[in-house]
C-alpha positions in Angstrom: -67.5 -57.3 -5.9 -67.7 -53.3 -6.6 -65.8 -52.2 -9.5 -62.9 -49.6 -8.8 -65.0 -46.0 -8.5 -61.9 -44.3 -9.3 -61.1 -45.6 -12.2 -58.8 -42.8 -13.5 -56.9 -43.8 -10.3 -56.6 -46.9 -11.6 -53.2 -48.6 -12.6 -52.6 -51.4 -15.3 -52.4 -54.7 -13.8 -48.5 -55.6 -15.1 -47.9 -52.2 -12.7 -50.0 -53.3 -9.7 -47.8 -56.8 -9.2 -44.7 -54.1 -9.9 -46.3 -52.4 -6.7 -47.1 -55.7 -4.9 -43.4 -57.3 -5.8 -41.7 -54.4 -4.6 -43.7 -53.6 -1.3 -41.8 -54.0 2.1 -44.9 -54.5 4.1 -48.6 -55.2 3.5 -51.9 -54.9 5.3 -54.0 -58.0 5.8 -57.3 -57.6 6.3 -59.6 -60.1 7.6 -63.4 -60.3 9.5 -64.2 -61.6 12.9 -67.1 -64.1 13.8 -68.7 -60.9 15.1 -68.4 -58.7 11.3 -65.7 -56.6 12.8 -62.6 -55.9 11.1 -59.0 -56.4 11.6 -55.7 -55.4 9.7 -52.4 -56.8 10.5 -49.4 -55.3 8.6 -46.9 -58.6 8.0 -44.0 -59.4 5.6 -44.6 -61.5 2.3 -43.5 -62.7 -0.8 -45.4 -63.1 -4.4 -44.8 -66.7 -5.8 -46.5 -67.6 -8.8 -49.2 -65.0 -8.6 -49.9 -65.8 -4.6 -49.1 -63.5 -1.5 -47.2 -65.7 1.2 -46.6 -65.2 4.9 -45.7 -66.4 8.0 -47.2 -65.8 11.6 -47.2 -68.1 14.9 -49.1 -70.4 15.5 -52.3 -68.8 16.8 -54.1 -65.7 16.9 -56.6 -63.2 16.1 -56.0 -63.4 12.6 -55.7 -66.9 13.0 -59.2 -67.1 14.0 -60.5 -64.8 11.8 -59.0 -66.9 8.6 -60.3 -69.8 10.2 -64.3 -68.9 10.3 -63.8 -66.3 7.1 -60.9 -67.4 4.2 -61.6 -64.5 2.1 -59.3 -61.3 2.8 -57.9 -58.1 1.1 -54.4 -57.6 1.1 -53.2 -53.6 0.6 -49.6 -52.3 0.1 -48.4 -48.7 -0.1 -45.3 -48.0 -2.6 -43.7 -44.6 -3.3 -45.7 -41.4 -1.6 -45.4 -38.0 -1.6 -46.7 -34.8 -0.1 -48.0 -32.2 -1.7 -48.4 -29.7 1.3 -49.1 -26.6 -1.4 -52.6 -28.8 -2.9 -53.2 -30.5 0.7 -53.1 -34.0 -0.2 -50.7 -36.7 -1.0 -50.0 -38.8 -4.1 -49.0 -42.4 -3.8 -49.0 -45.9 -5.2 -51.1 -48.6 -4.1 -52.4 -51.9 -5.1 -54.8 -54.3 -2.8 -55.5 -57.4 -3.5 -58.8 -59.9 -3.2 -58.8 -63.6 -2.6 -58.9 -66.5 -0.8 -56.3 -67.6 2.3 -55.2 -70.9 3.0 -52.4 -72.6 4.9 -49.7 -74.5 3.3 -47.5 -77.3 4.4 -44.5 -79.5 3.5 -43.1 -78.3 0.1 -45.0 -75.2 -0.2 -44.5 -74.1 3.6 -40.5 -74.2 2.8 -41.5 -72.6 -0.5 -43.0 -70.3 1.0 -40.4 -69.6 3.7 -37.5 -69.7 0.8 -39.2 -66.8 -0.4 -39.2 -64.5 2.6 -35.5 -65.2 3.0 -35.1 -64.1 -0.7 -36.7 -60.9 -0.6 -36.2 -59.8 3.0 -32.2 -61.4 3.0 -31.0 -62.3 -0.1 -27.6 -61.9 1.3 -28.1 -64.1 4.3 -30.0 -66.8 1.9 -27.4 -69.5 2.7 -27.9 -68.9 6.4 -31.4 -68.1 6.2 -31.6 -71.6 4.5 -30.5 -74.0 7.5 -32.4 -71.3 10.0 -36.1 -72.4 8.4 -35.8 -76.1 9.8 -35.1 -74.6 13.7 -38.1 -72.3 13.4 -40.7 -74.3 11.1 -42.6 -76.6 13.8 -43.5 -73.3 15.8 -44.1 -70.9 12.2 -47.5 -71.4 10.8 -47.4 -70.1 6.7 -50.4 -69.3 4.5 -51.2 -68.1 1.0 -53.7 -65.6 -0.2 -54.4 -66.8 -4.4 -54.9 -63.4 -6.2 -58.6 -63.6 -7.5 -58.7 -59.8 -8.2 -56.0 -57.1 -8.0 
């Protein structure tokens, strides 16, 4: 892989998982049969240095993970506009690695952890929702090879 060109843009890595932890939404981005792209923005969660996320059962993405496993991953934190220097300064982090599904323990792992960031308040509820949706919910995890 290319090394950062920026690299004055660069952030340490302990603040590039803060950026990943805290991100609402990512980007997944993944390569057709055909070499063309395709990004996805989805939920997740970061459990023990892996993104997680759920989709249905098929798909575009689906397909794409299937013939190509490797992916990037980018999130966007805080941003703001500078209108007077015509540009804007944000936070960002992607990620690099490898995608694979999960199943039994790690699928509910994986599910526990959506409920926890997305509705910690609802985590009881959320709990006894998983088993009604998890037959038709499909859950994979990208391990973080380069951040």
């Amino acid at each position: 892989m290319r090394e950062m060109r920026r690299k004055d843009k660069a952030v340490p890595e302990d603040y590039a998982y803060e950026i990943l932890n805290s991100g609402e939404f990512g980007v997944l981005s993944t390569v057709s049969e055909e070499g063309k792209p395709y990004g996805v923005p989805l939920n997740f969660c970061v459990i023990d240095n892996c993104v997680y996320f759920h989709c249905a059962i098929e798909g575009e993405k689906i397909d794409n993970i299937r013939q190509n496993p490797y992916v990037s991953f980018c999130v966007v934190g805080e941003t703001e506009i500078l209108p007077e220097e015509f540009t804007t300064k944000y936070e960002s982090v992607i990620i690099f690695g490898k995608i694979e599904e999960v199943f039994n323990g790690e699928k509910q792992k994986g599910l526990e952890g959506l409920v926890r960031k997305y509705t910690p308040e609802f985590f009881d509820k959320g709990i006894k929702y998983i088993p009604t949706q998890i037959k038709q919910t499909r859950v994979f995890k990208v391990t973080i090879e380069r951040i």
